[in-house]
Biopython code that builds the backbone (N, CA, C, O; Angstrom):
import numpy as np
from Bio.PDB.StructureBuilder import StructureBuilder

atoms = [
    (1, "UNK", "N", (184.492, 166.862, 183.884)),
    (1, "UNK", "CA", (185.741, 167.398, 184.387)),
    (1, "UNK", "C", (185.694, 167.420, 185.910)),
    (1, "UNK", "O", (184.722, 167.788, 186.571)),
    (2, "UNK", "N", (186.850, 166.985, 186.385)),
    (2, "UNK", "CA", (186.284, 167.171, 187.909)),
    (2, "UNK", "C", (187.340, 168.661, 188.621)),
    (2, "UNK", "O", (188.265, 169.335, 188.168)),
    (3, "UNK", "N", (186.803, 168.647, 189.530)),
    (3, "UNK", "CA", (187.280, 170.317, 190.175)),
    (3, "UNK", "C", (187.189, 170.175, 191.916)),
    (3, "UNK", "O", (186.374, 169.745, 192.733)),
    (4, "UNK", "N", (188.211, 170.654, 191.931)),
    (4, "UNK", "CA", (188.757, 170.500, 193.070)),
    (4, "UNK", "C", (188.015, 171.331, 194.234)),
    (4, "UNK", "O", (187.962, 171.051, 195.431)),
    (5, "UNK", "N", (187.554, 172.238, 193.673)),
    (5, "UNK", "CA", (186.556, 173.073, 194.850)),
    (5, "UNK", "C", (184.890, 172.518, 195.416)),
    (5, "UNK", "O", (184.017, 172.904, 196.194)),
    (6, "UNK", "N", (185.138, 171.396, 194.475)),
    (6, "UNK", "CA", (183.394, 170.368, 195.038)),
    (6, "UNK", "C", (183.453, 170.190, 196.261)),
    (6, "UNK", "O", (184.409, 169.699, 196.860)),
    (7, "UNK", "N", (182.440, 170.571, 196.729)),
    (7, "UNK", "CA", (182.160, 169.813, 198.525)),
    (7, "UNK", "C", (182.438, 168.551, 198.587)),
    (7, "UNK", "O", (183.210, 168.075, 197.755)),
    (8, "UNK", "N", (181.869, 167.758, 199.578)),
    (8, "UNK", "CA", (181.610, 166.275, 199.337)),
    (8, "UNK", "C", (180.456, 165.944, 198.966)),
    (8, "UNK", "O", (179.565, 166.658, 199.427)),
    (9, "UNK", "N", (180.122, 165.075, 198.264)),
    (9, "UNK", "CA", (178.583, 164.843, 198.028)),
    (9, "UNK", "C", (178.245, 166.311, 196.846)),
    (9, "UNK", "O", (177.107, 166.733, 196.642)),
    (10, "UNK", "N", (179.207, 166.752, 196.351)),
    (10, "UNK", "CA", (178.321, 168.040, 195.520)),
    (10, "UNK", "C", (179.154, 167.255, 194.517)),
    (10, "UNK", "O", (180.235, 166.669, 194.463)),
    (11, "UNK", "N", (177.634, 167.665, 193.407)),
    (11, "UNK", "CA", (177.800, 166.652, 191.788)),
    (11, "UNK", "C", (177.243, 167.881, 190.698)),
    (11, "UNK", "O", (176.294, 168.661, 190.781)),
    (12, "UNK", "N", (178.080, 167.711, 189.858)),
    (12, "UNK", "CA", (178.095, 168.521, 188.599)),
    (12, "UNK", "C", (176.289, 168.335, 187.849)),
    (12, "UNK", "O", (175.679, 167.283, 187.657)),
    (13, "UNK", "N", (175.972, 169.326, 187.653)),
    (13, "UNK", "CA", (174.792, 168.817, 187.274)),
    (13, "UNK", "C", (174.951, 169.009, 185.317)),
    (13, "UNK", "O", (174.834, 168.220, 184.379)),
    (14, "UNK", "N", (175.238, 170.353, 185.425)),
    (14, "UNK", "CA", (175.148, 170.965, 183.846)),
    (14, "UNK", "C", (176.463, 172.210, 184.110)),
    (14, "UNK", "O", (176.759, 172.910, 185.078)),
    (15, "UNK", "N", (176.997, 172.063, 182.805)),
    (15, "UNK", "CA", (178.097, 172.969, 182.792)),
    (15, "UNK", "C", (178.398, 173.563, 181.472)),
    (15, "UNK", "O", (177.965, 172.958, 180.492)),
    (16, "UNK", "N", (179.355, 175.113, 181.214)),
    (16, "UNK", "CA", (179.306, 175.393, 180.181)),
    (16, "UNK", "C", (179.651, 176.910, 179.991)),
    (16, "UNK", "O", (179.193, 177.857, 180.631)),
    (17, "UNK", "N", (180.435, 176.925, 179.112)),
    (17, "UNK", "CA", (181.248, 178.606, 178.504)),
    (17, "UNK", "C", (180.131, 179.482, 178.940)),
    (17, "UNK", "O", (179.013, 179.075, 178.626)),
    (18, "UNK", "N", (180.209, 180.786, 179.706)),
    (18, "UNK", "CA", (179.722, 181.728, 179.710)),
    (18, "UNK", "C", (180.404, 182.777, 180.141)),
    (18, "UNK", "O", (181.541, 182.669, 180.602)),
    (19, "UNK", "N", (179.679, 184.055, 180.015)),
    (19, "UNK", "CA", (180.078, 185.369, 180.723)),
    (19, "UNK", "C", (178.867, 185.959, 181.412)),
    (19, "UNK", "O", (177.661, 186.109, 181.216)),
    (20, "UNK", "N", (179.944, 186.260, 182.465)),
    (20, "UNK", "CA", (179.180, 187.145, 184.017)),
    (20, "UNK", "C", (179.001, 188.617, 183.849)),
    (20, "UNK", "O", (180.044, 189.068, 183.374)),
    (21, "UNK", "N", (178.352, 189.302, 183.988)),
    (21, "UNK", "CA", (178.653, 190.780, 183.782)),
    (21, "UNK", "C", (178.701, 191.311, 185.155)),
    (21, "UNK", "O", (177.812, 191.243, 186.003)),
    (22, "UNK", "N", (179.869, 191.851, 185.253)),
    (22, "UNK", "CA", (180.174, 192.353, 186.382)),
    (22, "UNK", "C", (179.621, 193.658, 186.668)),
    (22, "UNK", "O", (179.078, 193.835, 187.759)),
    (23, "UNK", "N", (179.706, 194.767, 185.662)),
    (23, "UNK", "CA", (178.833, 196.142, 185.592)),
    (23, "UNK", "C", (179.081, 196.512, 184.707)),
    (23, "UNK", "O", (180.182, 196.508, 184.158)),
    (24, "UNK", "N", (177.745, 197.073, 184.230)),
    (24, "UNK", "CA", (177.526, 198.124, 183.170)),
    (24, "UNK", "C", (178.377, 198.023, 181.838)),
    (24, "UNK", "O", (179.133, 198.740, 181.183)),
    (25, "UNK", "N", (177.745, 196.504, 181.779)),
    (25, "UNK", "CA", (178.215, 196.030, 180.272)),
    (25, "UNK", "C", (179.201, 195.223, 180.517)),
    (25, "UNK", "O", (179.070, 194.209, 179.831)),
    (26, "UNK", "N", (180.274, 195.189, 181.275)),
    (26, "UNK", "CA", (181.831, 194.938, 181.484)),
    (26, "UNK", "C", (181.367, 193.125, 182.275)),
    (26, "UNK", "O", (180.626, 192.808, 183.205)),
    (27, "UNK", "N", (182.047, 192.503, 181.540)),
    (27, "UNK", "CA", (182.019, 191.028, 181.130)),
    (27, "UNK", "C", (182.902, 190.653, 182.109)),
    (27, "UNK", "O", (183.520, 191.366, 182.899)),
    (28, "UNK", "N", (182.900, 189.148, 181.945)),
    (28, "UNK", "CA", (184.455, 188.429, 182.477)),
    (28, "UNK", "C", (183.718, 186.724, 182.267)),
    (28, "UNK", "O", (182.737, 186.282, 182.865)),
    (29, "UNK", "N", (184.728, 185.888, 181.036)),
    (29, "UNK", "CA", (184.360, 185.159, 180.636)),
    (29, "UNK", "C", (184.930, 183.786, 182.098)),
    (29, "UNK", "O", (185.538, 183.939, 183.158)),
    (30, "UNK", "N", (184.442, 182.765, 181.526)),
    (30, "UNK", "CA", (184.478, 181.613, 181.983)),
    (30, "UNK", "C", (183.947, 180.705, 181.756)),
    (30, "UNK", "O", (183.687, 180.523, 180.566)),
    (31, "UNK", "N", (183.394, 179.402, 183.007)),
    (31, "UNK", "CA", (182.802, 178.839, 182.690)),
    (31, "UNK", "C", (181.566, 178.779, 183.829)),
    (31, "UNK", "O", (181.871, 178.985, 185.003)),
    (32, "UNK", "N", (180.593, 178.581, 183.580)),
    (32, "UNK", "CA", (179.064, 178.512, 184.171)),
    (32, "UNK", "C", (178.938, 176.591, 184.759)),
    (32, "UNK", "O", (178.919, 175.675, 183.937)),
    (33, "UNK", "N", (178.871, 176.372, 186.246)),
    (33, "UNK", "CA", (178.663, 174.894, 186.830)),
    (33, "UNK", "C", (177.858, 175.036, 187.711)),
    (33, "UNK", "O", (178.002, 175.654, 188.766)),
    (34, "UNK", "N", (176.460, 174.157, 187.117)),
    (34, "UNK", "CA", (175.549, 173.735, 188.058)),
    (34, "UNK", "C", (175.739, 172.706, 188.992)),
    (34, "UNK", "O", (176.021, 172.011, 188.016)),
    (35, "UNK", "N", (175.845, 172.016, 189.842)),
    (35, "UNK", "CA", (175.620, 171.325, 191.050)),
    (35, "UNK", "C", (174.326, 171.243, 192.097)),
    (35, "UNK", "O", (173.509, 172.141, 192.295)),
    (36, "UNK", "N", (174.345, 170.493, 192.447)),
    (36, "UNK", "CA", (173.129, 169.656, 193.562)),
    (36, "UNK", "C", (173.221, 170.607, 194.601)),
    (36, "UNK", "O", (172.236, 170.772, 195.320)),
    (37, "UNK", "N", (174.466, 171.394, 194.834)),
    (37, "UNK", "CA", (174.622, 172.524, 195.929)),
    (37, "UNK", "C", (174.677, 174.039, 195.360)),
    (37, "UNK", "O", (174.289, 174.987, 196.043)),
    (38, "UNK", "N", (175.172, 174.180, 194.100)),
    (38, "UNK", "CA", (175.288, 175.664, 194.099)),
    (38, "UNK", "C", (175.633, 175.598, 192.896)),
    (38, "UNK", "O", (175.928, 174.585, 192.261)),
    (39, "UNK", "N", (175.584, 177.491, 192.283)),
    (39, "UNK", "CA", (175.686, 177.757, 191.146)),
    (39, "UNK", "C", (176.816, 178.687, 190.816)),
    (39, "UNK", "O", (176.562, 179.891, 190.778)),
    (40, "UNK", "N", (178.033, 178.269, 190.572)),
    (40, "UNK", "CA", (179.284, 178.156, 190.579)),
    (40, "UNK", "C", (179.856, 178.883, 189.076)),
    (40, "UNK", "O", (179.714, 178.405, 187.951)),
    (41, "UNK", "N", (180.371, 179.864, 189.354)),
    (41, "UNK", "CA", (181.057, 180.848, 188.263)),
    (41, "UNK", "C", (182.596, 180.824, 188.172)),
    (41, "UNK", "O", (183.158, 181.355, 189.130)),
    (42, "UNK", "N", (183.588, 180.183, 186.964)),
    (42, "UNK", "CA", (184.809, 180.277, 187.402)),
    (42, "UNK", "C", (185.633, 180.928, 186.221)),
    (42, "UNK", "O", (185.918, 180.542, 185.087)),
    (43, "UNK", "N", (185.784, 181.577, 186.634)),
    (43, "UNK", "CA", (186.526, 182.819, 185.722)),
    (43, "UNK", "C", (187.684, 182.240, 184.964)),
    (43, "UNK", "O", (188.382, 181.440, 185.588)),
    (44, "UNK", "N", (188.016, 182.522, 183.675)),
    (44, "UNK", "CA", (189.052, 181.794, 182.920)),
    (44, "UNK", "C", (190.418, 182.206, 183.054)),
    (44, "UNK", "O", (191.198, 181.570, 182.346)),
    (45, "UNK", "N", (190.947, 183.163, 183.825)),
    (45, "UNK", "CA", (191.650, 183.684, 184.067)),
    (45, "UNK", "C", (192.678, 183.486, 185.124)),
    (45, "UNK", "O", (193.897, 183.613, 185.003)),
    (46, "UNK", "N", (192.105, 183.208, 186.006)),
    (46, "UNK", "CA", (192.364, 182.915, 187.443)),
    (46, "UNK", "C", (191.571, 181.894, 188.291)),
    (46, "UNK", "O", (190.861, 181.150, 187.614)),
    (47, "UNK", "N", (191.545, 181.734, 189.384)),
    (47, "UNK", "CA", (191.438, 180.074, 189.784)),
    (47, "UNK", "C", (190.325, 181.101, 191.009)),
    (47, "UNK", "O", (190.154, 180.548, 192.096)),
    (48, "UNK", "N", (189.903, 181.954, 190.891)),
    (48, "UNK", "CA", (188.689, 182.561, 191.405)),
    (48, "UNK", "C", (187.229, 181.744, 190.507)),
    (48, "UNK", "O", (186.857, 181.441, 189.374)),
    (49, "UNK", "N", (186.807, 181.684, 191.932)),
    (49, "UNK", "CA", (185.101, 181.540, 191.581)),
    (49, "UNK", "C", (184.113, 182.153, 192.132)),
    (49, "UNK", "O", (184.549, 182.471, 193.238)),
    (50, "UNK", "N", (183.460, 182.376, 192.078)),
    (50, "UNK", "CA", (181.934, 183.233, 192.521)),
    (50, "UNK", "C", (180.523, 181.731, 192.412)),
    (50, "UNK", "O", (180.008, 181.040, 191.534)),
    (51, "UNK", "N", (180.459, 181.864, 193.591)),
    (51, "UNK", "CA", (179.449, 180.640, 193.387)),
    (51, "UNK", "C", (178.195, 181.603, 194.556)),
    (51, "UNK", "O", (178.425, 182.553, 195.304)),
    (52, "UNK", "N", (176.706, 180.755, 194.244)),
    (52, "UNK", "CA", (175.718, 181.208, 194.828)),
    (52, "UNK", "C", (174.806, 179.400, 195.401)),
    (52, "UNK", "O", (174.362, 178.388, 194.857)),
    (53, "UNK", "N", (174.924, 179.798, 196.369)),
    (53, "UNK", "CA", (174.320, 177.811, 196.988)),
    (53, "UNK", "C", (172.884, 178.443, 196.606)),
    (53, "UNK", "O", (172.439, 179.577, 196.785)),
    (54, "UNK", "N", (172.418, 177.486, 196.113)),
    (54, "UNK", "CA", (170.981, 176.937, 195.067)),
    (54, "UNK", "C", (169.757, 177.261, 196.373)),
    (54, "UNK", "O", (168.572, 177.343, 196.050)),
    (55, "UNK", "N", (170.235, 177.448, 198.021)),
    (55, "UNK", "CA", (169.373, 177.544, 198.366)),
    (55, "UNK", "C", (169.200, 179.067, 198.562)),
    (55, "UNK", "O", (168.482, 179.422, 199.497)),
    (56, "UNK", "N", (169.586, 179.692, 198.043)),
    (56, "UNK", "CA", (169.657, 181.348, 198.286)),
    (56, "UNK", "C", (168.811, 181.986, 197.296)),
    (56, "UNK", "O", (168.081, 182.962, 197.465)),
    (57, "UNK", "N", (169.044, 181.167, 196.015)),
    (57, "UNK", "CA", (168.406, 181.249, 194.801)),
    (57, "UNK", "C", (166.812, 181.572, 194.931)),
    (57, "UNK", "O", (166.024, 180.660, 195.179)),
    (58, "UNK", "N", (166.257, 183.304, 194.698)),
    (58, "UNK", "CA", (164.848, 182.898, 194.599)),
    (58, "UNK", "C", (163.819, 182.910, 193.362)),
    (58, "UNK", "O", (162.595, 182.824, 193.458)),
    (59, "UNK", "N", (164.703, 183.057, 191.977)),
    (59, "UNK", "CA", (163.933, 183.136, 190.734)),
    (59, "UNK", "C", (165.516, 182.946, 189.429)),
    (59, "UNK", "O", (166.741, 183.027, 189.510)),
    (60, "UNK", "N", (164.789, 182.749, 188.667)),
    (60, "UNK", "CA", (165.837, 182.315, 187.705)),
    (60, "UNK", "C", (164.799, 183.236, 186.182)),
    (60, "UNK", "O", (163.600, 183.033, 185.990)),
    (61, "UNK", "N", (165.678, 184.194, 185.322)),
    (61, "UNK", "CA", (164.780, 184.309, 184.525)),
    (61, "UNK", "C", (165.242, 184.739, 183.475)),
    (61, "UNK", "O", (166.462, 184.893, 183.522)),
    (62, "UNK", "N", (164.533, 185.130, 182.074)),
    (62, "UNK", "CA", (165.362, 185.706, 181.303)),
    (62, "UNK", "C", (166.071, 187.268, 181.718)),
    (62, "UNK", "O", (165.580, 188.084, 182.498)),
    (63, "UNK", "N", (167.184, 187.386, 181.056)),
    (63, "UNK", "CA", (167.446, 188.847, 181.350)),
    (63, "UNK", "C", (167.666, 189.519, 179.821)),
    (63, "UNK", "O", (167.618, 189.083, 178.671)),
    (64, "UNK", "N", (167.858, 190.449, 180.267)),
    (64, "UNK", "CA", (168.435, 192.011, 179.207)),
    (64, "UNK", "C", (169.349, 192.490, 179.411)),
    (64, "UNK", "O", (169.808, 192.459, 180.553)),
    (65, "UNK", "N", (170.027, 193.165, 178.336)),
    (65, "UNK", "CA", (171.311, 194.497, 178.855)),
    (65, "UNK", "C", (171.304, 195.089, 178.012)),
    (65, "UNK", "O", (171.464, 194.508, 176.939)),
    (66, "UNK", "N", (171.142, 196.370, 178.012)),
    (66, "UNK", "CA", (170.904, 197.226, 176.715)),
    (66, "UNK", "C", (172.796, 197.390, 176.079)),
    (66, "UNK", "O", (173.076, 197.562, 174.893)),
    (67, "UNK", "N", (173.503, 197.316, 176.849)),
    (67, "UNK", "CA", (174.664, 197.394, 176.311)),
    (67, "UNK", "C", (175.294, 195.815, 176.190)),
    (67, "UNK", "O", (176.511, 195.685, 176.328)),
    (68, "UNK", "N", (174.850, 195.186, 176.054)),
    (68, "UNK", "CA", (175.308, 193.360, 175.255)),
    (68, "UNK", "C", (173.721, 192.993, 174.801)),
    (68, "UNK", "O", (173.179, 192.193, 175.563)),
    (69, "UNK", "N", (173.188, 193.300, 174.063)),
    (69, "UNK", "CA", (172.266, 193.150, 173.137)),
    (69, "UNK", "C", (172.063, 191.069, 172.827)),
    (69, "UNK", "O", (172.373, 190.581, 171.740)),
    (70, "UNK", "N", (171.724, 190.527, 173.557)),
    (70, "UNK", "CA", (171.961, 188.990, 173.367)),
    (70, "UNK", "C", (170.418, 188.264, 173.955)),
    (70, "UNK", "O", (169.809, 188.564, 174.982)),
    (71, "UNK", "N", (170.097, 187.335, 173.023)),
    (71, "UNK", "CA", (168.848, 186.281, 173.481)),
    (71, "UNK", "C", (169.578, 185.356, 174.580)),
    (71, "UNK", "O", (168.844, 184.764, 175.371)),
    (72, "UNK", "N", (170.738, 185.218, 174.667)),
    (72, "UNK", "CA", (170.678, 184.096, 175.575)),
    (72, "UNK", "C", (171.468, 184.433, 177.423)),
    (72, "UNK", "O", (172.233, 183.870, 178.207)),
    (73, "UNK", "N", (170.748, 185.546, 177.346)),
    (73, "UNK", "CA", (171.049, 185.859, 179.004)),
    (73, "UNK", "C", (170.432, 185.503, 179.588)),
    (73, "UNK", "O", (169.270, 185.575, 179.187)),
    (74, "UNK", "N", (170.675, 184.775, 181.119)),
    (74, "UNK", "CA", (169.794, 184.978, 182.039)),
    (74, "UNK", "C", (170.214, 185.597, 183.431)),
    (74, "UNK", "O", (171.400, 185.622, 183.760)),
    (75, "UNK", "N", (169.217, 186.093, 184.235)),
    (75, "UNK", "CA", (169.422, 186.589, 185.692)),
    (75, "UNK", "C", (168.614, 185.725, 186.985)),
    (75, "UNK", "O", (167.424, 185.568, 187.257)),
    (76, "UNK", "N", (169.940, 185.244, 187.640)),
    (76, "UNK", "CA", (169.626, 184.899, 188.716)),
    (76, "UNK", "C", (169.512, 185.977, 189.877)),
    (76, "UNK", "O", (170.215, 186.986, 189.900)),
    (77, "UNK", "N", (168.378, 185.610, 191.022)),
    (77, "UNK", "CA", (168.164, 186.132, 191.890)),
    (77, "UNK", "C", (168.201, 185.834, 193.037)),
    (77, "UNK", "O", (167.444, 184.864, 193.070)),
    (78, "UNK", "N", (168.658, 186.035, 194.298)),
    (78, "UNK", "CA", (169.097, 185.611, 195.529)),
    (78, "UNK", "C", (168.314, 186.107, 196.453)),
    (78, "UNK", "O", (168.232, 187.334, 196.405)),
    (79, "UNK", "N", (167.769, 185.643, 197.195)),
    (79, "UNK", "CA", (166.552, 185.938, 198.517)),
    (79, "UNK", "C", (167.373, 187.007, 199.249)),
    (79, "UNK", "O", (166.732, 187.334, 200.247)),
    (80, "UNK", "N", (168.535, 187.691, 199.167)),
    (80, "UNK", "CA", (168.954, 188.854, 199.792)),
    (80, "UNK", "C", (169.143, 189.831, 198.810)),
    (80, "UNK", "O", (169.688, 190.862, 199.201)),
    (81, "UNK", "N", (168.785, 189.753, 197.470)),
    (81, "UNK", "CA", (168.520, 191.002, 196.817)),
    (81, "UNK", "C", (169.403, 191.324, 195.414)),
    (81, "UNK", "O", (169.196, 192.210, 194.585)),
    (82, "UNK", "N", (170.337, 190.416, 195.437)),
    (82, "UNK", "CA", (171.209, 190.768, 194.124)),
    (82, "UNK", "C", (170.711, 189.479, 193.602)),
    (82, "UNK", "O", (170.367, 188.359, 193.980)),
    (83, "UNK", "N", (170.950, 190.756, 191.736)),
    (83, "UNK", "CA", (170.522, 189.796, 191.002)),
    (83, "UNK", "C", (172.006, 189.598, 190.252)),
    (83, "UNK", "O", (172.792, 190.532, 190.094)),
    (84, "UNK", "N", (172.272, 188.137, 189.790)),
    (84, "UNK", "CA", (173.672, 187.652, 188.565)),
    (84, "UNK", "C", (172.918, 187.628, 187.065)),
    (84, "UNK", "O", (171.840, 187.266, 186.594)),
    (85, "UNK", "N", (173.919, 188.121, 186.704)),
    (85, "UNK", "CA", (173.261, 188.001, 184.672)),
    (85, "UNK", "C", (174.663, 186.967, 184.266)),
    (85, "UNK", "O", (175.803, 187.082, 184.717)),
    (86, "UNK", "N", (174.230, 186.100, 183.424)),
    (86, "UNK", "CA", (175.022, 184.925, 182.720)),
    (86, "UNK", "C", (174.873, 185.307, 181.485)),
    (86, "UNK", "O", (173.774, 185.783, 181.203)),
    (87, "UNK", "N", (175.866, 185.218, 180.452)),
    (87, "UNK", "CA", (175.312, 184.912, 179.216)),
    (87, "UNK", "C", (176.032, 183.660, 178.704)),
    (87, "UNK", "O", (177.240, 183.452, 178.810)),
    (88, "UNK", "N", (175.059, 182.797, 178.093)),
    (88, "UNK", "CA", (175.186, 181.759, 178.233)),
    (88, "UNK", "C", (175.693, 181.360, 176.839)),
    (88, "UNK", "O", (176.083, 182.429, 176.371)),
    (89, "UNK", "N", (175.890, 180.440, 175.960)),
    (89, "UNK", "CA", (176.398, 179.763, 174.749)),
    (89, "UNK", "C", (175.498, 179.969, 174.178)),
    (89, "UNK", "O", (174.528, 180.140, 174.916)),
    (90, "UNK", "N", (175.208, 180.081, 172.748)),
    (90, "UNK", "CA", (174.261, 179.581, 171.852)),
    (90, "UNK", "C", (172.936, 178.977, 172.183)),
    (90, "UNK", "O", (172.284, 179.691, 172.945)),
    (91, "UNK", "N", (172.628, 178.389, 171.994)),
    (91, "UNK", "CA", (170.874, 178.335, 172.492)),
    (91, "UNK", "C", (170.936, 177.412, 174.052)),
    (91, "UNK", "O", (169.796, 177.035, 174.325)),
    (92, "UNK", "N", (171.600, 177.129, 174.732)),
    (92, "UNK", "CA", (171.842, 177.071, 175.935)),
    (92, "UNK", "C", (171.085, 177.956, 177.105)),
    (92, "UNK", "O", (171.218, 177.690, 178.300)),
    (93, "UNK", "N", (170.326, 178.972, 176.645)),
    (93, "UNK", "CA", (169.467, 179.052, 177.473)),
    (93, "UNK", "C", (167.993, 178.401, 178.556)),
    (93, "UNK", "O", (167.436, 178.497, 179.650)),
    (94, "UNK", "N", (167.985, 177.976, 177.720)),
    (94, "UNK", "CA", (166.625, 177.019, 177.920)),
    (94, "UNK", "C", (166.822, 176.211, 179.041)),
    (94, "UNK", "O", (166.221, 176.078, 180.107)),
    (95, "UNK", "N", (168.087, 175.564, 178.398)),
    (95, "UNK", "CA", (168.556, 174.517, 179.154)),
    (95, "UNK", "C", (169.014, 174.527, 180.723)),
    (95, "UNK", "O", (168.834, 173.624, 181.540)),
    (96, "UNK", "N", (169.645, 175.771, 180.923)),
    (96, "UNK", "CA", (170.072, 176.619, 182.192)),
    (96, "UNK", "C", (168.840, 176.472, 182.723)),
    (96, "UNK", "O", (168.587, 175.739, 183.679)),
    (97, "UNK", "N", (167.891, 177.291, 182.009)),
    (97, "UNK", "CA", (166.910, 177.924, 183.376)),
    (97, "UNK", "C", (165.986, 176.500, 183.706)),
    (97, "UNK", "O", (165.320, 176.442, 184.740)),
    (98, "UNK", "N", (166.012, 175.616, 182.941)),
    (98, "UNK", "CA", (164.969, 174.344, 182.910)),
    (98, "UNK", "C", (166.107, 173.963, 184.370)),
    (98, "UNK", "O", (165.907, 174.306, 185.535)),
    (99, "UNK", "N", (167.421, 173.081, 183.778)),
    (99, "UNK", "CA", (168.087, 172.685, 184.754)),
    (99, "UNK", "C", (168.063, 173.158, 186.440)),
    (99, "UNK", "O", (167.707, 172.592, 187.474)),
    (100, "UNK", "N", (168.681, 174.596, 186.091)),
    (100, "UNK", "CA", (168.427, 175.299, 187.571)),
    (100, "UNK", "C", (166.997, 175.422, 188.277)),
    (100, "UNK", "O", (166.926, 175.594, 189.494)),
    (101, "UNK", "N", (165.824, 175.325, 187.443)),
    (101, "UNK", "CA", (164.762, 175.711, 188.242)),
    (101, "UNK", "C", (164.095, 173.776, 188.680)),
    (101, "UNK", "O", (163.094, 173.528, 189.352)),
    (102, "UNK", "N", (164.996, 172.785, 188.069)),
    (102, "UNK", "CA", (164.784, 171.636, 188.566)),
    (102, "UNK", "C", (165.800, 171.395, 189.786)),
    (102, "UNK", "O", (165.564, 170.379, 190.440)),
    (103, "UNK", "N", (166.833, 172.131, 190.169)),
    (103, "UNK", "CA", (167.822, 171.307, 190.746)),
    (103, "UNK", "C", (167.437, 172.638, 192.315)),
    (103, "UNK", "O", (168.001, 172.561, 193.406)),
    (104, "UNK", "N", (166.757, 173.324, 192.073)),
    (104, "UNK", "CA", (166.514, 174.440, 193.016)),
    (104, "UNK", "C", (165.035, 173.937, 193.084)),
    (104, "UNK", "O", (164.451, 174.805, 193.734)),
    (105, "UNK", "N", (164.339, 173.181, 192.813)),
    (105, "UNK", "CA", (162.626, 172.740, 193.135)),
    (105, "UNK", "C", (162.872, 171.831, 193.887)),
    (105, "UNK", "O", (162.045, 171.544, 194.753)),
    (106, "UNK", "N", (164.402, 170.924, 193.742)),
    (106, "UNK", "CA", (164.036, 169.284, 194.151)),
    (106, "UNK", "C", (164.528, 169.780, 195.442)),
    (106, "UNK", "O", (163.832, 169.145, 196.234)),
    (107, "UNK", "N", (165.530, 170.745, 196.335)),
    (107, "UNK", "CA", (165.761, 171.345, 196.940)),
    (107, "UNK", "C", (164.828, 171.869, 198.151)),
    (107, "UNK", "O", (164.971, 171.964, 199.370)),
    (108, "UNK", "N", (163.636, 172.210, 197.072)),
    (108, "UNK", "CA", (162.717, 172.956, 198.117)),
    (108, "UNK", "C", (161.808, 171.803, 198.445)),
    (108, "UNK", "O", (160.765, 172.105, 199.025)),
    (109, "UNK", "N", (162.008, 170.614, 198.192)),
    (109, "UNK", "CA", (160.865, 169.631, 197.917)),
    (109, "UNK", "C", (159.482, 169.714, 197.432)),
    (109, "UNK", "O", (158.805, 168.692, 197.321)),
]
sb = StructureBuilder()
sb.init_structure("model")
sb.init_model(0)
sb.init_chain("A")
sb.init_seg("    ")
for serial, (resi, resn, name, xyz) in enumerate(atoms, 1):
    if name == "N":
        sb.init_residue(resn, " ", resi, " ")
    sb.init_atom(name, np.array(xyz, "f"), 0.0, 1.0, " ", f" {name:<3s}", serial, name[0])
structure = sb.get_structure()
């Protein structure tokens, strides 16, 4: 799909239905887009996105939430201190954190 908010030179890497948790349980669905530049959240609702550039990124991992009880979350972490929780599709986890922790390595060289 292509999307109008790509840089130049920024390429879709992996993409896919998820939800963001904004706080304390409280969701907001969309869709989850990896890119060569950043990790891009776009809400289904509205033509808002929340994106984090891949170089800010300093760990990618599983997460928890005691109030959404789910195997396939994960939490990203940003070298200034906030962490993002995704929950991702069906066994689509794997795949996230493999993807992102390749497209954020080739990055760091």
């Amino acid at each position: 799909m292509a999307y109008n908010f790509l840089n130049a030179n920024e390429q879709v890497v992996m993409e896919g239905k998820a939800n963001k948790t904004v706080f304390l349980g409280v969701n907001k669905g969309g869709t989850l887009i990896l890119t060569n530049q950043r990790l891009i959240f776009k809400t289904l609702l509205s033509s808002k996105i929340d994106d984090i550039p891949l170089t800010s990124i300093s760990t990618s991992a599983d997460s928890f939430n005691v109030l959404i009880p789910s195997g396939n979350m994960i939490k990203v972490c940003t070298t200034d201190g906030k962490k993002h929780q995704f929950l991702v599709v069906g066994k689509q986890k794997e795949e996230w954190k493999q993807a992102l922790s390749n497209v954020v390595n080739s990055l760091r060289g």
